[in-house]
C-alpha positions in Angstrom: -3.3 9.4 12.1 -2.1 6.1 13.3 0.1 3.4 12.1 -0.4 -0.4 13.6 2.3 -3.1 13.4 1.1 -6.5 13.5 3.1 -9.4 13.8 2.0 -12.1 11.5 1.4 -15.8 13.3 1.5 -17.9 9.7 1.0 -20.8 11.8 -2.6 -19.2 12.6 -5.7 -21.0 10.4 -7.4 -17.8 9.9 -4.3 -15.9 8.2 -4.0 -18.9 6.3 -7.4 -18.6 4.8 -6.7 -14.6 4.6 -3.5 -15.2 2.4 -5.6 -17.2 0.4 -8.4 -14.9 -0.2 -7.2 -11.1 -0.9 -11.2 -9.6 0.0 -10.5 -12.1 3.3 -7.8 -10.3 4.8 -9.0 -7.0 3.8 -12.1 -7.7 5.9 -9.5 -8.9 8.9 -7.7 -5.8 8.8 -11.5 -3.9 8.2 -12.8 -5.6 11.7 -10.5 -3.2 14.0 -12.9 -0.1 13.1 -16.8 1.0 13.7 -18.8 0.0 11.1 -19.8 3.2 8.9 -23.6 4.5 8.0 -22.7 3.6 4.6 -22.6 6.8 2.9 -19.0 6.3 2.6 -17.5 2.9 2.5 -15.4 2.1 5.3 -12.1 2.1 4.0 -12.2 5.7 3.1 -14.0 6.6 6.1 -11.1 5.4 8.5 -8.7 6.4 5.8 -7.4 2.8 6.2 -4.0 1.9 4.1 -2.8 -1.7 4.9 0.4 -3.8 3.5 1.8 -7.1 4.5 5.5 -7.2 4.3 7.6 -10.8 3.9 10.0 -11.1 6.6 12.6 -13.7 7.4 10.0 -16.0 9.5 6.9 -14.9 7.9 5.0 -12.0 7.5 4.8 -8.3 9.2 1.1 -6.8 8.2 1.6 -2.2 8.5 -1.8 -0.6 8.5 -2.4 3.0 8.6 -5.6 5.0 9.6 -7.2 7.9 10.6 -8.8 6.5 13.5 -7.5 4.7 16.5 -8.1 1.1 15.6 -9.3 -2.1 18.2 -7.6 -5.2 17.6 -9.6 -7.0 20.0 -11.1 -8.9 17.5 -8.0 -10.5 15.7 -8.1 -14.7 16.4 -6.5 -14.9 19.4 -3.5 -16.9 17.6 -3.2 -14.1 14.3 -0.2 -12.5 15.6 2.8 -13.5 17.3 3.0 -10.2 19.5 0.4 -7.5 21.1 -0.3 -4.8 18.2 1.7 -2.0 18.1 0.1 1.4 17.2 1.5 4.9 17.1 0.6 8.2 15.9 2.6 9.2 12.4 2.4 12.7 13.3 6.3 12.9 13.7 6.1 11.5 10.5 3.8 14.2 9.1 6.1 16.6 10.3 8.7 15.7 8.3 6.9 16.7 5.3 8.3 19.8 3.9 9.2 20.8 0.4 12.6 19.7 -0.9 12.9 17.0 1.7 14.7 13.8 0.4 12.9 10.7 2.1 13.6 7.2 1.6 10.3 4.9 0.8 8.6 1.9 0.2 5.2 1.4 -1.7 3.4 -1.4 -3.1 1.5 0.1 -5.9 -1.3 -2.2 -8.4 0.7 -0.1 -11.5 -1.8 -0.7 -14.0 -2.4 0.8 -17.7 -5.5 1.3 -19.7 -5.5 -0.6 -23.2 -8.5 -1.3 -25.7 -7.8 -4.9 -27.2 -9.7 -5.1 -30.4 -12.0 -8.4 -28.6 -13.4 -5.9 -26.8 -14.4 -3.2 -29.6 -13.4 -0.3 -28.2 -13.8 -0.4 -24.3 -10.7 -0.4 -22.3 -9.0 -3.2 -19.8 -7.2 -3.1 -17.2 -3.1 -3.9 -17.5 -0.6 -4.5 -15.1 3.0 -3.1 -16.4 5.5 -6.2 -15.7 8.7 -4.6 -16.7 10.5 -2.8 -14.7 11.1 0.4 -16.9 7.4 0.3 -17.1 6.6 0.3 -13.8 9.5 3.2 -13.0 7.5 5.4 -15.3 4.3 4.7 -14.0 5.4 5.9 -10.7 7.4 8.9 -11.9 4.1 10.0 -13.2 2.0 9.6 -9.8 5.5 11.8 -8.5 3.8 14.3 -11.0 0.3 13.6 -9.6 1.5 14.1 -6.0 4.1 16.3 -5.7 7.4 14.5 -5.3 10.2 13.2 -8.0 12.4 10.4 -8.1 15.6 11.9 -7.9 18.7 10.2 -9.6 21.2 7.8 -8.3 24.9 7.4 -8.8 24.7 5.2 -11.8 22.5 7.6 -13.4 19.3 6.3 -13.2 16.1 6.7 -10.8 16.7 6.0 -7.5 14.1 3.6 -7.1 14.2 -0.4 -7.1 11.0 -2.4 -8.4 10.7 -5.7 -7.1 8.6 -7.8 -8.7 5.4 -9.4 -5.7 3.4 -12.9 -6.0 -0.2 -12.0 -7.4 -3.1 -11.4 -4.8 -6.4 -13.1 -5.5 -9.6 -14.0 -4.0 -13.3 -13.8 -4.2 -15.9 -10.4 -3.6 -19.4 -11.7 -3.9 -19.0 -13.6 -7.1 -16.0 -11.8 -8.9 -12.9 -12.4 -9.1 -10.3 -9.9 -7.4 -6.5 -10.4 -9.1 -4.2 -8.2 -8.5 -0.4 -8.0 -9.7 1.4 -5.6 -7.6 5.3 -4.2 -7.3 6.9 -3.2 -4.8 8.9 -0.1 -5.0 12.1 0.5 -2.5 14.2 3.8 -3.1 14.4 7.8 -2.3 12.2 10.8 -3.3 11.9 14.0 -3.1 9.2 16.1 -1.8 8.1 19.4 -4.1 4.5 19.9 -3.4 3.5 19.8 0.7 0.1 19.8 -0.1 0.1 17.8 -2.9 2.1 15.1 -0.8 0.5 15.1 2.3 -2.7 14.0 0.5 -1.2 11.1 -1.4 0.5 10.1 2.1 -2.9 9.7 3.8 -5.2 8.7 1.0 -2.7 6.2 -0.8 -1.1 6.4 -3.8 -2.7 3.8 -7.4 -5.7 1.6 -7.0 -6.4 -1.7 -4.8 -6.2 0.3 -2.1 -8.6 -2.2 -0.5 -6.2 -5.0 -1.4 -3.1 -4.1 0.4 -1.6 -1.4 -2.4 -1.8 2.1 -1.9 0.3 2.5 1.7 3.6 5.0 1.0 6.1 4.4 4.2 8.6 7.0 4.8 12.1 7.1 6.5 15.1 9.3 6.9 17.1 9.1 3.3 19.5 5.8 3.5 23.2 6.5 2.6 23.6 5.9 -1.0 
């Protein structure tokens, strides 16, 4: 597996149009692999995880893949720096049940509901509050082997922080997504379990920059 740091130029026309268009800047991010024979969509055939982190003079894009990706193709003005890729198996290593890991995730944290409009099928929710949101992800620690572990005040170790919404245009629908970003410390109880929500992604919009788990030695706390 690799992970690829790209330095964001927001100067550059073409991110501009990206940040503007969600399904835009997935397809940037999508141009640095072989196209697929379509059996399996592309994404999932690389194993491709992206997220674009705010920094203090613009943006830093993460993306993480199974294969080796080409950046060749970027605009020649879409980053501010040569990409930097390196394999996460150090990372993968560190893996082992009972390990305490720091973290940080953008998730699309979404619920289920069935207004009554709609007479009985469901919709798709976003939870906005932050207890909400805490929960959700407490339950994908269920899913995929890890807990939130508790923090000196007595309360999950984790901090939701609330993300501007992502939209654009596939085909002719709409994509909206209202994301969170989670910063805090788990703790792994399932290897297995684990490993796979490391490399597949943890939620939905996984296409849309959500999905991408990033793991560091435990901060002191």
């Amino acid at each position: 597996m690799f992970l690829t740091k790209l330095s964001i130029n927001v100067r550059s026309r073409e991110f501009r149009r990206d940040f503007a268009n969600i399904h835009d800047l997935h397809r940037t991010v999508m141009s640095a692999y072989p196209d697929t024979d379509g059996n399996i969509p592309a994404r999932q055939a690389h194993g491709v995880l992206w997220r674009l982190d705010p920094t203090h003079t613009g943006y830093t894009a993460y993306i993480q893949s199974h294969t080796n990706p080409a950046w060749g193709k970027l605009p020649g003005d879409y980053t501010t720096a040569p990409a930097e890729v390196r394999p996460l198996q150090p990372v993968l290593d560190t893996i082992t049940a009972g390990r305490k890991l720091s973290f940080r995730l953008l998730a699309n944290a979404t619920q289920d509901t069935r207004p009554v409009e709609l007479k009985g099928k469901t919709r798709r929710v976003a939870h906005h509050q932050p207890d909400d949101q805490i929960g959700w992800l407490i339950r994908k620690g269920d899913q995929h082997g890890f807990v939130i572990p508790t923090a000196r005040d007595g309360q999950p170790d984790v901090n939701p922080s609330p993300v501007p919404r992502m939209t654009g245009r596939k085909d002719d629908t709409t994509v909206i997504v209202d994301p969170v970003r989670f910063d805090g410390h788990l703790i792994v109880t399932d290897h297995t379990a684990f490993t796979q929500a490391f490399t597949t992604g943890i939620g939905r919009a996984k296409a849309y920059g959500c999905g991408l788990l990033s793991l560091a030695p435990p901060r002191n706390t």
